[in-house]
C-alpha positions as a Markdown table, in Angstrom:
| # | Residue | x | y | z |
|---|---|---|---|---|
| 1 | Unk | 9.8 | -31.0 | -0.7 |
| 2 | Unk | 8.0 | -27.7 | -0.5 |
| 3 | Unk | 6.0 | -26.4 | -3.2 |
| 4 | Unk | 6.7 | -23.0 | -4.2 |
| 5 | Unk | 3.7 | -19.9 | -3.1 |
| 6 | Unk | 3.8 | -16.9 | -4.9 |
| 7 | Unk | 2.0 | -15.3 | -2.3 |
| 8 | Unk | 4.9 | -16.2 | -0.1 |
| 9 | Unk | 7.9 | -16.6 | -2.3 |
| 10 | Unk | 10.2 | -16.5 | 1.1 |
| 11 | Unk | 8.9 | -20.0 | 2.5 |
| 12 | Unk | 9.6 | -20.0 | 6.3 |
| 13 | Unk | 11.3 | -16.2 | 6.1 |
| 14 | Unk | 8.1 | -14.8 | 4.9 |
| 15 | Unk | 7.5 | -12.9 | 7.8 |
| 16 | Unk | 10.7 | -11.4 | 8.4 |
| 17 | Unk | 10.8 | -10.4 | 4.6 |
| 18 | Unk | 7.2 | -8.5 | 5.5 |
| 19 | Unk | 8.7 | -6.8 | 8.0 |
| 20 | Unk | 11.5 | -5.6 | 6.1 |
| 21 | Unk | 8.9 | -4.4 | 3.6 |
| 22 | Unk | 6.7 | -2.4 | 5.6 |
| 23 | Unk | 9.7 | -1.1 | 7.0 |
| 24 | Unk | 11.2 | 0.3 | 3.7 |
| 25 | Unk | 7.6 | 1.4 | 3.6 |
| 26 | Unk | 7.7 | 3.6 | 6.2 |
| 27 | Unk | 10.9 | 5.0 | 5.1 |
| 28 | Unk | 9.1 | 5.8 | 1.9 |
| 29 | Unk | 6.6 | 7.2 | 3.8 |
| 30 | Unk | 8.5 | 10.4 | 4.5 |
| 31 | Unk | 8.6 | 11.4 | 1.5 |
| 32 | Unk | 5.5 | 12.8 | 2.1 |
| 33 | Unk | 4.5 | 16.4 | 2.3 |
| 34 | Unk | 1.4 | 15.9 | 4.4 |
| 35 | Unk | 1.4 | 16.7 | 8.1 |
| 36 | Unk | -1.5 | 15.2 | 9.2 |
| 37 | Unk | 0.0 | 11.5 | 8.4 |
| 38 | Unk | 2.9 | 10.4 | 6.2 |
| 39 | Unk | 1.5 | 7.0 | 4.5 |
| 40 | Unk | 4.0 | 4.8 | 2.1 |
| 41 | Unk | 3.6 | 1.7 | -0.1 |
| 42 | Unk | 5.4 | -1.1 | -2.1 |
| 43 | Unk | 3.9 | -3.0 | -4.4 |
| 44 | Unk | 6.0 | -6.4 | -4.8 |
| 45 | Unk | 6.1 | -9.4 | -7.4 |
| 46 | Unk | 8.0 | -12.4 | -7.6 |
| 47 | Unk | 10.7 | -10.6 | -5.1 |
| 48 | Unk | 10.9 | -7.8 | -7.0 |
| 49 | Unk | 9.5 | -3.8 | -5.6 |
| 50 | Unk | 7.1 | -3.0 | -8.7 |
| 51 | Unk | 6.0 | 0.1 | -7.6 |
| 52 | Unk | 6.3 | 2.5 | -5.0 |
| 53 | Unk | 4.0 | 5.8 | -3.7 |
| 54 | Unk | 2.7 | 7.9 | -0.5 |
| 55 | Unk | 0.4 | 9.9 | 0.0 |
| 56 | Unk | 0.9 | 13.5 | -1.3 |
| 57 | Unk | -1.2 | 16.1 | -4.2 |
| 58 | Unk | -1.3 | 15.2 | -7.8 |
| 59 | Unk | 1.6 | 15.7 | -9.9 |
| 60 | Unk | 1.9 | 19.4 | -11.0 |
| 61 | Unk | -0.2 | 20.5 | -7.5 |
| 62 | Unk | 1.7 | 22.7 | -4.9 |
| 63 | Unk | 3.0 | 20.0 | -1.9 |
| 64 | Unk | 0.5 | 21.5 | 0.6 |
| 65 | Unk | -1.7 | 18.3 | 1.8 |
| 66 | Unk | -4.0 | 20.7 | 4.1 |
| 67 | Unk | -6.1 | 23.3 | 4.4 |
| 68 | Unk | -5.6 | 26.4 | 6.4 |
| 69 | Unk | -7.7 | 24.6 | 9.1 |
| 70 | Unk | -6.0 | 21.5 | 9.2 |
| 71 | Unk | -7.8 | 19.1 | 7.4 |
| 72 | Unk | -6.8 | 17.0 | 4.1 |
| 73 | Unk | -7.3 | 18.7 | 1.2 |
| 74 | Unk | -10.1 | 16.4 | -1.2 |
| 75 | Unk | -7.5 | 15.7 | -3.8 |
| 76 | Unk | -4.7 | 14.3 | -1.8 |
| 77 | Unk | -3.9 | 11.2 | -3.7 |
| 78 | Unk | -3.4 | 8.0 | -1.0 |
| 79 | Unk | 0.2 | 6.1 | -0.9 |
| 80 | Unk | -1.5 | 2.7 | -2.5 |
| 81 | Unk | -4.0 | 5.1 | -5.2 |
| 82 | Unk | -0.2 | 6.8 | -6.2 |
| 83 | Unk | 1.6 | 2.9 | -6.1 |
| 84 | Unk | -1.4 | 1.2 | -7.8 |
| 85 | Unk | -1.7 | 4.2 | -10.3 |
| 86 | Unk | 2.3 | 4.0 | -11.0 |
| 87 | Unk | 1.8 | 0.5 | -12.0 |
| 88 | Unk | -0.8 | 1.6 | -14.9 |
| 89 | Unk | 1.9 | 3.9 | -16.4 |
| 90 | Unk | 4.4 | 1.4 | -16.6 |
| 91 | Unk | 5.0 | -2.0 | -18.0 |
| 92 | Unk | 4.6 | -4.3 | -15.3 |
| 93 | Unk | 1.5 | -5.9 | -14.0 |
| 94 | Unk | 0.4 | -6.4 | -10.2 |
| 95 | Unk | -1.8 | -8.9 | -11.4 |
| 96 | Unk | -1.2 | -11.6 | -7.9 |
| 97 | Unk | 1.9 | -9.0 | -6.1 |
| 98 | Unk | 1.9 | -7.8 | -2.9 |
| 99 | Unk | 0.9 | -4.5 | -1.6 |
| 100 | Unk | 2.9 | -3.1 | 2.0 |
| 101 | Unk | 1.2 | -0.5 | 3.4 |
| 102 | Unk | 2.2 | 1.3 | 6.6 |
| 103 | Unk | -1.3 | 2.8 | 7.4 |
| 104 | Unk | -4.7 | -0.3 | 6.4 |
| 105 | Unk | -7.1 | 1.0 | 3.3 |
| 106 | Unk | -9.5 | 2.8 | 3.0 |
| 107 | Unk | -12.7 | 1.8 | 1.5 |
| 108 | Unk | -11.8 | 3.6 | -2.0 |
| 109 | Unk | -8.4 | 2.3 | -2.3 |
| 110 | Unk | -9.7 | -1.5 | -1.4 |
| 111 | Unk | -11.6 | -1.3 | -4.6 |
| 112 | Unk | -8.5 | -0.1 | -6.0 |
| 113 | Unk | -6.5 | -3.0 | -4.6 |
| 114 | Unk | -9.3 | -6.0 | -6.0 |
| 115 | Unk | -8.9 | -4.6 | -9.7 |
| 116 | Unk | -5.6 | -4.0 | -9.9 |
| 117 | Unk | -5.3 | -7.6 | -9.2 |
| 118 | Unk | -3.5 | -7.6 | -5.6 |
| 119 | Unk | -3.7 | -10.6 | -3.5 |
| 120 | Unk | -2.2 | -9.6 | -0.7 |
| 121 | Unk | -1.9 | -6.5 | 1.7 |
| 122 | Unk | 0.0 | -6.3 | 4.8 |
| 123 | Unk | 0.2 | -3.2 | 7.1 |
| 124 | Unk | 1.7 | -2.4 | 10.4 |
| 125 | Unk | -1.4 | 0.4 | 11.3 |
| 126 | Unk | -4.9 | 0.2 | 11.2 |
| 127 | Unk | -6.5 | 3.2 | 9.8 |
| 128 | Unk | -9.9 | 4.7 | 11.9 |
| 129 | Unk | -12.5 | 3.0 | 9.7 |
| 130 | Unk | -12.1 | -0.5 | 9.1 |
| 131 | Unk | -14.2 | -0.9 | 6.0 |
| 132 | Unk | -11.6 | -1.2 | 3.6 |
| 133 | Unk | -9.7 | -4.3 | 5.5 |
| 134 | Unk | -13.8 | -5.8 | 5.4 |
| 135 | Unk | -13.4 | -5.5 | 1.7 |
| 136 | Unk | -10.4 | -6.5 | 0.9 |
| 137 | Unk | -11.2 | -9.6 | 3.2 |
| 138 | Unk | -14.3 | -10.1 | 1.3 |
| 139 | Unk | -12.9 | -10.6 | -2.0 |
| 140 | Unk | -10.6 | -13.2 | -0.7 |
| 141 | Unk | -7.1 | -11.1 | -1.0 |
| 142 | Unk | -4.7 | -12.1 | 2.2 |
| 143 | Unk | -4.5 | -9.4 | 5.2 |
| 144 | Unk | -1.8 | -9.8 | 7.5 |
| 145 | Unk | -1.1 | -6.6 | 10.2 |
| 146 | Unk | 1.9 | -6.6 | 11.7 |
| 147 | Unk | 2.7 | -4.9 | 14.4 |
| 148 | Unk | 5.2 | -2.7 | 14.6 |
């Protein structure tokens, strides 16, 4: 008899239940008003999508993620900053959930993943700098990449 993980509530299916989560990801992903790269998140618990976000301006800021020269504007808000930060506003807790992100961390929103309490990330692209995945790892949370 197995022992129940909630890390990986789907037993033997876990995979196939990542890849349908990175996938709705991506989906969520172009909702995003940014040219440069669309990024979306889930944040999951006990089978259960928590929270959502991608990466866009703050509310009340005109959708326009660059500059007139193409580069990210400074206060573009990341997908898993806008999931993690939806959680905070609402009454459930990631405390040990589940964070699917299409694009890996960065090193600001790793720290951001180790408070809110995340244990594990999965992502299907690695972003150009690599320090945030060396974080994460770091502080013990799971990081699986997938491949799309």
């Amino acid at each position: 008899m197995s022992r129940y993980n909630p890390l990986h509530p789907y037993g033997d299916k876990q995979e196939q239940f990542d890849r349908r989560y990175l996938e709705m990801a991506g989906i969520w992903a172009r909702n995003s008003y940014c040219k440069r790269a669309q990024v979306g998140a889930l944040i999951v618990k006990e089978k259960m999508i928590i929270s959502d976000g991608y990466n866009g301006t703050p509310a009340g800021f005109e959708n326009v993620c660059e500059d007139k020269e193409g580069r990210t504007k400074p206060y573009v808000l990341h997908a898993e900053a806008n999931a993690i930060t939806k959680v905070a506003k609402s009454n459930n807790s990631s405390e040990g959930a589940t964070l699917y992100i299409t694009t890996s961390p960065c090193l600001e929103c790793a720290k951001l993943i180790i408070q809110s309490g995340i244990k594990r990330v999965v992502y299907s692209d690695n972003y150009r700098i690599k320090d945030g995945v060396d974080l994460l790892k770091r502080a013990g949370i799971e990081v699986i990449y997938l491949e799309r």
